[in-house]
Structure formats: structure tokens, C-alpha cells
N, C-alpha and C positions, 0 to 999 in steps of 0.2 A: 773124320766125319763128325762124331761125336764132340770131339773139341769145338769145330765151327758152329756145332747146333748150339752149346751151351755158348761161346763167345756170343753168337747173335741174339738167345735170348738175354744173357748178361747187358748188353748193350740197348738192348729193348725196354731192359727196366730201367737203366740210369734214364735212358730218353724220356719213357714216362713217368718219371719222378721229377724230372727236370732239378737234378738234383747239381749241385757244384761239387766237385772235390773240395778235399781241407787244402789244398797246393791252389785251386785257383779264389778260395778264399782268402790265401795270404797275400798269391797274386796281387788281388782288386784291395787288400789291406782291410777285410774286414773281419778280419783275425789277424793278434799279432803273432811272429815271429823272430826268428834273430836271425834278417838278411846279410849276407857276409858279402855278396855280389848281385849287379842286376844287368840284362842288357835285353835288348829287345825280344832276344830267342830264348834266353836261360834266367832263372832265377835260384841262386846257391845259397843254403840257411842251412843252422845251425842242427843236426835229429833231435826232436823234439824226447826221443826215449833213446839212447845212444848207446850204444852195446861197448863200442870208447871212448873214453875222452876225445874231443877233434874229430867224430862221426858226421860228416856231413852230407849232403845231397844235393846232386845237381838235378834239377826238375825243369822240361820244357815250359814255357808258358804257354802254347797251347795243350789243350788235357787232351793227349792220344793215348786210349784208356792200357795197347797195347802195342810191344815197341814193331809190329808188324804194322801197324796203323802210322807208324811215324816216315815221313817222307824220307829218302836215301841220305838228302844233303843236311837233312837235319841231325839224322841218326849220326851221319857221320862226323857232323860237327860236336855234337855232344862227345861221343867218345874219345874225338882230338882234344875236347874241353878238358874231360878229365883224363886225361892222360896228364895233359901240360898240369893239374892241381895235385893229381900224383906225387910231381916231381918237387912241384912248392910242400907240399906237406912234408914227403918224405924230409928236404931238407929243415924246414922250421921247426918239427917234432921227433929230428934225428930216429926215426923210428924205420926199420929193416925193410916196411915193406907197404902195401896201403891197400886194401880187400876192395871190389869192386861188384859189385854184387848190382845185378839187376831185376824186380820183379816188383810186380803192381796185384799180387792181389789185397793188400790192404787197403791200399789208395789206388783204386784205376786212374791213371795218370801217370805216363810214362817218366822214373823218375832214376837216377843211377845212385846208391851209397855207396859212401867211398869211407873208410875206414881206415883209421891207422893202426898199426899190429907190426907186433917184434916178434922175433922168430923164437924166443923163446916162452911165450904164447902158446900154449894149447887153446886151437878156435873149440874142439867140442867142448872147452867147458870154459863158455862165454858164457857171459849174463851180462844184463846189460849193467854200464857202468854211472853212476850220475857222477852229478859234477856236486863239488861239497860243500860248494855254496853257490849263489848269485856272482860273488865277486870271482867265482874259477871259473862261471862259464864265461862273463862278460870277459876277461883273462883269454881264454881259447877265444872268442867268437873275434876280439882286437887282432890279435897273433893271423887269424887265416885272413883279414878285413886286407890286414896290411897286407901280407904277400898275392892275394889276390889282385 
């Protein structure tokens, strides 16, 4: 009960703020980012603060703040989405395994991270990783452009 009262007021204040997310400002391209894929229902870019190297998100293009908000065939597409870039990462970045992590309280706007991670990786003592320069990320953002 509690959960849906604070959901509805959450939702009450995006509405009267008439506020955009940072995902459908990159969406409409009036902020940049480093798109890797696009198509009608999904938009795939580079995490802007990346916990690894090759951290990426898949983000609906419509902003459904909450993935209970996201229609079945949608949800369900996304998750086949990133199942099949799972399986591209895993082989481009020969890496064990790919984190898939879903939640929107930063960005209301339902979006999936998908991460790459070796087993010999301890996740609690992540932090996030950058890239060490311009030319490593443009290097990862090619690498996933291609296999996507």
C-alpha cells in the first residue's frame, strides 16, 4: 500500500514538473551520448559513470518510469534484447559472465544495465571503473557498435 501511495505521488511530481528524463533527452538528441544501437522500441548507449569497462544500458524509448508500467510485449522484448547482447559481449570481451541489473530510481525510465564481470571479480568491491582516456572509450563504444 505504502509502495503505491509513494509510486503515485512520485509520478505526480514528474507530471507536474513536466520534467524529461536524461534517456529521453538523449532519446530526442538534445544531450549527447555514445549510442551503440537504435531502433524504434530500444535505444543502447554507452553508462555514462560505468562500474566496467563495456557497462552498457539498454533503455526503452518510451519513459515508463517503472518496469510494472512497461507493457508485457515490451518487457518481454527488452529482456530477449539483452539476453542476445549478453551473449555478444560475453564473446567480444571474452569475459565469464555479464551483471544485468534492473532499477530506475536514479533515472525514472525504465532502463536494463548490463555489465561485463569475470569471476574472478569480487562485485562488493566495485567501484566504478572509467575509461583512461577518450580513445578507450571510443575503442569499447566501436567493439559493441560492431557486434551489435
Amino acid at each position: 500500500m505504502l509502495h503505491c501511495l509513494l509510486k503515485i505521488i512520485f509520478l505526480c511530481d514528474i507530471l507536474a514538473l513536466s520534467m524529461q528524463t536524461i534517456f529521453e533527452k538523449i532519446i530526442n538528441r538534445e544531450i549527447p551520448a555514445d549510442i551503440l544501437h537504435e531502433d524504434e522500441l530500444f535505444i543502447t548507449i554507452l553508462d555514462i559513470n560505468p562500474v566496467k569497462k563495456g557497462h552498457i544500458l539498454l533503455i526503452t524509448k518510451e519513459p515508463y518510469p517503472w518496469i510494472d508500467d512497461v507493457p508485457d510485449d515490451i518487457t518481454s522484448k527488452a529482456f530477449v534484447r539483452a539476453k542476445k547482447i549478453i551473449q555478444l559481449l560475453k564473446q567480444e570481451f571474452s569475459c565469464d559472465y555479464v551483471h544485468m541489473i534492473v532499477e530506475g530510481l536514479e533515472v525514472p525510465h525504465f532502463h536494463i544495465h548490463l555489465i561485463p564481470s569475470f569471476l574472478s571479480e569480487k562485485n562488493a568491491e566495485w567501484s566504478h571503473e572509467s575509461y583512461l582516456n577518450d580513445q578507450e572509450k571510443l575503442d569499447y563504444s566501436n567493439r559493441i557498435k560492431k557486434i551489435l
